[in-house]
C-alpha positions as CSV (number, residue, x, y, z in Angstrom):
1,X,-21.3,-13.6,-30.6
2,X,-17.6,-13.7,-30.2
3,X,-16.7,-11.4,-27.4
4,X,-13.1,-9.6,-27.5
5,X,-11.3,-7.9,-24.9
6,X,-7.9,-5.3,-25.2
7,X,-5.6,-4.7,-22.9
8,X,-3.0,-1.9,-23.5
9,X,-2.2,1.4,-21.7
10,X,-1.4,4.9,-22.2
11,X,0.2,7.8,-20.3
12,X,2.6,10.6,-20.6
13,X,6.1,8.1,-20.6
14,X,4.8,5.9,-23.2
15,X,2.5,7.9,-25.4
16,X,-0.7,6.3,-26.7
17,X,0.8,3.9,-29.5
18,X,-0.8,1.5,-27.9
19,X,-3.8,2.1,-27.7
20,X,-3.8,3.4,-31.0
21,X,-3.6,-0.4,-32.0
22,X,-6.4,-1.3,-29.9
23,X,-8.7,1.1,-31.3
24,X,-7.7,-0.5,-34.7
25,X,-9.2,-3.9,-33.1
26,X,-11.8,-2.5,-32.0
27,X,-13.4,-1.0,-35.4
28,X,-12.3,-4.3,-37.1
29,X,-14.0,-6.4,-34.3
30,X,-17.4,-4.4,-34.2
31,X,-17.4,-4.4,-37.7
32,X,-17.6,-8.1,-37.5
33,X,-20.5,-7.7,-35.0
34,X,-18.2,-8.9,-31.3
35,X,-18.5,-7.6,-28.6
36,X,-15.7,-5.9,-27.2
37,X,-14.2,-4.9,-24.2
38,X,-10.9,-2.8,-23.3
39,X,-8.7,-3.1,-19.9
40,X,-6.3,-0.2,-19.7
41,X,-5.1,3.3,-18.8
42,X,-6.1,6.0,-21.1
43,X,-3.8,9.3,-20.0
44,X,-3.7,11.6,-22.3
45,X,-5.8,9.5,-24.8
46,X,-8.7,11.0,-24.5
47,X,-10.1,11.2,-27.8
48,X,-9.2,7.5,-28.1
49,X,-11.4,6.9,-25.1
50,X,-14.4,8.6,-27.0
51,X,-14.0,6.6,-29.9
52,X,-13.6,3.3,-27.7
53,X,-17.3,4.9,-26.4
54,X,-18.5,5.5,-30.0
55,X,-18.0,1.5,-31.2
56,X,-19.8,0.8,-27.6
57,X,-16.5,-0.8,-26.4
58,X,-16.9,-1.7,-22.2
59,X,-13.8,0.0,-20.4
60,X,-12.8,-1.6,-17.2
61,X,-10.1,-1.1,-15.0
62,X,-6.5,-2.0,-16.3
63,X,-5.4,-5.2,-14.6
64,X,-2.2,-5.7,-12.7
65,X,0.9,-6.3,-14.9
66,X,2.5,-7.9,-12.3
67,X,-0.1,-10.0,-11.6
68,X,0.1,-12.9,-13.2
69,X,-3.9,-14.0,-12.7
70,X,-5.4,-10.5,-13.3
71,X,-6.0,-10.9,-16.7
72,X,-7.0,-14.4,-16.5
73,X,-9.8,-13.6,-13.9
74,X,-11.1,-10.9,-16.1
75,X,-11.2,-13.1,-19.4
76,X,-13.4,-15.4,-16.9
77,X,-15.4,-12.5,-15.7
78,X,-16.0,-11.4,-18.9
79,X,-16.6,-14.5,-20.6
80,X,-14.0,-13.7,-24.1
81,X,-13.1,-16.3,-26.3
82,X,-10.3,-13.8,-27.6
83,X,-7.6,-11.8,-25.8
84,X,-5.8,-9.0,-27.4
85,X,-2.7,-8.1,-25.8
86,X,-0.3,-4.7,-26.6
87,X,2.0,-3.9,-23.4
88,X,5.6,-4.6,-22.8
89,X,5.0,-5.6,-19.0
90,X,3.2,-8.4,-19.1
91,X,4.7,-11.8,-18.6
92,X,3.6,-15.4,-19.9
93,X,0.2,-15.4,-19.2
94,X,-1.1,-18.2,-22.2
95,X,-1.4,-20.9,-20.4
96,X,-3.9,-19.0,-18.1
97,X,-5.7,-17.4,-20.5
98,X,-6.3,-20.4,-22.7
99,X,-7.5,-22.1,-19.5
100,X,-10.0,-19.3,-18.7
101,X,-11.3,-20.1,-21.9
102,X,-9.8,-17.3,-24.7
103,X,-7.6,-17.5,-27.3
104,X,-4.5,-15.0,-27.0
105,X,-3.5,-12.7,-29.5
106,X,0.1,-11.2,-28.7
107,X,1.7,-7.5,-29.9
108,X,5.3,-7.2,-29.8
109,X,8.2,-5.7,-30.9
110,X,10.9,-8.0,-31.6
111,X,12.1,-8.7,-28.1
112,X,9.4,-5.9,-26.3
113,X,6.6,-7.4,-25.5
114,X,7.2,-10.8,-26.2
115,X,5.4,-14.0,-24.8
116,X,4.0,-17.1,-26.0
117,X,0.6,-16.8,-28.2
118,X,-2.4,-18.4,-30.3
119,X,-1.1,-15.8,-32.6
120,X,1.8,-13.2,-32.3
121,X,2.0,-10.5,-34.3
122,X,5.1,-8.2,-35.2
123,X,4.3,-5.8,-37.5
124,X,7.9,-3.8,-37.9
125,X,9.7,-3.0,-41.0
126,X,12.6,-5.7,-40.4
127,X,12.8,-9.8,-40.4
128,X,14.2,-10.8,-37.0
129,X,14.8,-14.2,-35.8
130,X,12.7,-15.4,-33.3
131,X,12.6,-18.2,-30.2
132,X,10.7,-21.1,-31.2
133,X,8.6,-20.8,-27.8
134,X,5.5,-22.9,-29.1
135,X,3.6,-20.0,-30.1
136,X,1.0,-21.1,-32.4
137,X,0.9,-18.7,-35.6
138,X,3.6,-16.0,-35.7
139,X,2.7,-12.9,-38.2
140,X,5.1,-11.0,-39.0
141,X,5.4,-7.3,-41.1
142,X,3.7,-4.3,-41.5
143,X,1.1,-6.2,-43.5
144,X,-0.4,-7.0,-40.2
145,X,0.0,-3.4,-38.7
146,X,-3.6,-2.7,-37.0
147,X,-4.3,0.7,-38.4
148,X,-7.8,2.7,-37.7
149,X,-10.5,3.5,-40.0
150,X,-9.5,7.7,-39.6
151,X,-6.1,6.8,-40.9
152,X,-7.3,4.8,-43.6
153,X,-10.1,7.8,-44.7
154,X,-6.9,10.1,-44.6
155,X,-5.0,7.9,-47.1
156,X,-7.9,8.4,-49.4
157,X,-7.7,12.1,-49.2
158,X,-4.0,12.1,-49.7
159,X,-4.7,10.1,-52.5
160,X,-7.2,13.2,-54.0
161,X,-4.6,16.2,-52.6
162,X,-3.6,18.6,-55.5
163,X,0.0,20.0,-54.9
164,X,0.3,23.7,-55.1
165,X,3.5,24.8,-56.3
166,X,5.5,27.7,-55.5
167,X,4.2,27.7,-51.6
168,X,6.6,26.9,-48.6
169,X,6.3,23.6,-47.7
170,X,3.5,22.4,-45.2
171,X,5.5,20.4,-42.0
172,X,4.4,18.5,-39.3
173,X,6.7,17.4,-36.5
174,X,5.3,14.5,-34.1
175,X,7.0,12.6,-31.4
176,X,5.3,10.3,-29.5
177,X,2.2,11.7,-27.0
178,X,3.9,12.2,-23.7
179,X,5.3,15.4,-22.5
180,X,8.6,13.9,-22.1
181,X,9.9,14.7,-25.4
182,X,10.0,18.2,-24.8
183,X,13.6,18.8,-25.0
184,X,13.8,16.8,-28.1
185,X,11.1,18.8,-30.1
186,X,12.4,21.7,-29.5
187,X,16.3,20.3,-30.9
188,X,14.3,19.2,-33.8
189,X,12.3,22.6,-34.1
190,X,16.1,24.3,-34.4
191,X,17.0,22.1,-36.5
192,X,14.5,23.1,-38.9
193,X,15.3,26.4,-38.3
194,X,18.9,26.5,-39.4
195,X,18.2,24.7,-42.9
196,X,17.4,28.3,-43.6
197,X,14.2,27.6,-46.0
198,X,11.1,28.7,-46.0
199,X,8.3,26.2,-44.3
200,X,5.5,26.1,-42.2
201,X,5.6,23.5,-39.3
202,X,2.6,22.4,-37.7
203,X,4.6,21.0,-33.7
204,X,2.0,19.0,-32.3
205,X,3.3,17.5,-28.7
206,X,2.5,18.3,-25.1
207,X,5.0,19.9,-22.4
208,X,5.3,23.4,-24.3
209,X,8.8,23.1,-26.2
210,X,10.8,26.2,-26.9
211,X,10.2,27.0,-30.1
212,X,13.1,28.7,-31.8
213,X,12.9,32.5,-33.6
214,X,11.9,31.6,-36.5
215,X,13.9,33.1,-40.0
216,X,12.7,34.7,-43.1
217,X,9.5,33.0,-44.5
218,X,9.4,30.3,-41.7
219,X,6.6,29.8,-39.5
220,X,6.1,27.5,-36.1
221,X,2.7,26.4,-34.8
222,X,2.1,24.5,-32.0
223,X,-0.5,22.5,-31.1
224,X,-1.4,19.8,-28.5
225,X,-2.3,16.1,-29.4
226,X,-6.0,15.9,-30.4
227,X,-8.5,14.0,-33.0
228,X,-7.3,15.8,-36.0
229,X,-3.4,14.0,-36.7
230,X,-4.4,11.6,-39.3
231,X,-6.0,14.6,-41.5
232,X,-2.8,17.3,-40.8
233,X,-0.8,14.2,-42.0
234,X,-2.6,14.2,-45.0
235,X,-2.2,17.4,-45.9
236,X,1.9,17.7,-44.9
237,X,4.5,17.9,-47.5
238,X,7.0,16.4,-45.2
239,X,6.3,14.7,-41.4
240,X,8.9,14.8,-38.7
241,X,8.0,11.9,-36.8
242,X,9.2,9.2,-34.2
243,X,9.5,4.9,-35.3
244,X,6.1,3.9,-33.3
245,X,3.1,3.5,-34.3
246,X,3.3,7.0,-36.5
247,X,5.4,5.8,-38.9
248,X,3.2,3.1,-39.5
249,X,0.4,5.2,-39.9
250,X,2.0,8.3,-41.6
251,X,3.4,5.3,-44.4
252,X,-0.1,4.2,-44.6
253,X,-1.4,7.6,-45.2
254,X,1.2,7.8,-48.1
255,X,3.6,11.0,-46.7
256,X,7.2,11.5,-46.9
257,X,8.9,11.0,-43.7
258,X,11.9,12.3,-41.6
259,X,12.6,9.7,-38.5
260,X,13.9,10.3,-35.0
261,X,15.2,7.9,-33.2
262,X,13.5,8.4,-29.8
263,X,13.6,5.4,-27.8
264,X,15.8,2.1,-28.2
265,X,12.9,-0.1,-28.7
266,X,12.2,1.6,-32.4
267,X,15.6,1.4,-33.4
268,X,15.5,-1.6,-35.7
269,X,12.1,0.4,-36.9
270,X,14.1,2.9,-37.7
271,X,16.8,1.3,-39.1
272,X,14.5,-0.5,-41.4
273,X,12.8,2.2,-42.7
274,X,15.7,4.2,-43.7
275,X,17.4,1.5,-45.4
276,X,14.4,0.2,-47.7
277,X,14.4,3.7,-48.6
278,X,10.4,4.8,-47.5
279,X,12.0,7.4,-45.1
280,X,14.6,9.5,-44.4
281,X,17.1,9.1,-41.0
282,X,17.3,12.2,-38.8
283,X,19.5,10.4,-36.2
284,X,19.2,9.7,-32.3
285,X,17.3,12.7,-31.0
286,X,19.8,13.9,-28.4
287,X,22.2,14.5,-31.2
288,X,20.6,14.7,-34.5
289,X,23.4,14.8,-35.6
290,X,23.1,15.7,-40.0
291,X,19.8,16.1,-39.4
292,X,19.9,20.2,-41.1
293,X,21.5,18.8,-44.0
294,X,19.1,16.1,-44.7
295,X,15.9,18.5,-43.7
296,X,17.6,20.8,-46.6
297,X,17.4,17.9,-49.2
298,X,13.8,17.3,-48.3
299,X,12.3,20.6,-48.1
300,X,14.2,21.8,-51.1
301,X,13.9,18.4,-53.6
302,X,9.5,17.7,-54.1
303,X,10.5,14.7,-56.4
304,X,12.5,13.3,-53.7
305,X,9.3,13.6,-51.5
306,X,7.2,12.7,-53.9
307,X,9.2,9.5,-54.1
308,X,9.5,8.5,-50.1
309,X,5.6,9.3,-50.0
310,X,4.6,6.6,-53.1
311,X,6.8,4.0,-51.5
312,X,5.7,4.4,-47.9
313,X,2.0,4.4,-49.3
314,X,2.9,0.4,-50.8
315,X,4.4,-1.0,-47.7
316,X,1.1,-0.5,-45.3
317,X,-1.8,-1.1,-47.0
318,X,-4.2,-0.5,-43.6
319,X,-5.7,-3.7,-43.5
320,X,-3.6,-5.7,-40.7
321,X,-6.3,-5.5,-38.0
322,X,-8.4,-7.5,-40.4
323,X,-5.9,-10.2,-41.0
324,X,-5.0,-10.4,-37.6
325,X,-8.3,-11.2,-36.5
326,X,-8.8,-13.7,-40.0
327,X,-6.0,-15.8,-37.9
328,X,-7.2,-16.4,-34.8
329,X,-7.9,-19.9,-34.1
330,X,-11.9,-21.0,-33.9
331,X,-13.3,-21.4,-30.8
């Protein structure tokens, strides 16, 4: 039995992205019949952590980032002939790895996250050159973006989803899952506001934003982060949403998308997106700046949505943990 083990983290600053994409390993790796194990902090994940519990994944404590044996001595301890590894503070660690005995599967995001691997995998919008650093197989677009079996059951049901015309549009606004956005939801909540159209906006996020008074025929929910994303996504006529690991699974889910720029490390994300024309830019989210005007096109213009939604739905197909794991070398 080919034994796996993850190593990503959560918590409030970097959201769960992360782990997200572990999970995605996860299914595809007990599906295969591994064994897997995951090394990482779960804050605010929970409901990741009860999935991990549902596949019978073995949780251990996160190693050391800074440590450049920790993850080496647990590969030995556990005995894994494959490492999977999602987390921009991690250094070189290949060499060790392979000599504890695993092959090392590497996450990045062009220059986040980067280090030497059995396989890399980049699975953003946008070609970017890359170091020749002897890595053995470098995969590189969403093709390969590690999306979860709940996302993939929500793309069917968008697929089935009957449009009702003549009701306000159905919104939902997502950025990231730490409560350090909250000043950015709530510029994107106002933002929303002044396009002066009816809508109703589903605000999942922690850290309570202020939510603005809302005008005629417009209506604000807010909600924290729980199980149920990939299904609201599903049934949203437009998503507000970050350049992580939401965009990829909103395109996979097949909705038309609004993008924030929220952090520089999704920038060429977000640049991508916009330009191949699956999504629509917002702007940097401590400005957004012509982000009303663009909201008003979208809500007002369902052909334009219907558009962004078919062409996000053809660049992820949901099957990039699968081909991930396809390219990992044989013991």
């Amino acid at each position: 039995m080919t034994r796996l083990l993850l190593r990503a983290d959560a918590s409030p600053t970097i959201g769960v992205g992360h782990v997200a994409r572990m999970v995605a390993f996860a299914e595809q790796a007990r599906g295969l019949g591994w064994s897997v194990a995951f090394s990482g902090t779960l804050t605010g994940a929970d409901w990741f952590a009860e999935r991990l519990a549902e596949l019978d994944v073995t949780v251990v404590d996160p190693t050391d980032p800074n440590d450049d044996e920790g993850l080496p001595h647990l590969v030995r301890k556990l005995g894994s002939d494959v490492v999977v590894v999602d987390h921009y503070g991690i250094g070189e660690v290949r060499p060790a790895v392979n000599a504890a005995g695993a092959a090392l599967v590497s996450l990045e995001g062009g220059a986040f996250g980067r280090r030497a691997a059995d396989v890399v995998v980049d699975s953003g919008f946008h070609s970017r050159p890359r170091p020749d650093d002897g890595s053995g197989v470098v995969l590189r677009g969403p093709r390969y973006a590690p999306i979860r079996e709940q996302v993939l059951r929500a793309r069917r049901l968008r697929a089935e989803r009957v449009a009702e015309p003549g009701r306000p549009p159905e919104v939902v606004v997502v950025l990231g899952g730490g409560a350090v956005w909250r000043e950015e939801v709530t510029r994107v909540l106002s933002r929303l506001r002044d396009t002066g159209l009816p809508f109703n906006a589903d605000v999942v996020a922690h850290g309570d934003p202020d939510v603005p008074r809302a005008g005629t025929g417009q209506r604000f929910t807010v909600s924290r982060p729980d199980t149920r994303l990939p299904e609201r996504l599903a049934a949203a006529d437009l998503v507000v949403s970050a350049a992580g690991v939401t965009l990829l699974e909103a395109c996979c889910i097949g909705v038309p998308i609004a993008l924030v720029l929220l952090v520089d490390n999704q920038e060429a994300g977000y640049r991508a997106a916009v330009e191949q024309g699956f999504a629509v830019g917002l702007g940097r989210a401590d400005t957004l700046h012509g982000a009303t005007e663009a909201l008003v096109r979208l809500l007002g213009d369902p052909a334009e949505r219907r558009r962004l939604a078919s062409v996000a739905a053809d660049v992820v197909d949901g099957r990039g943990a699968k081909r991930v794991l396809e390219a990992v070398p044989a013991g």
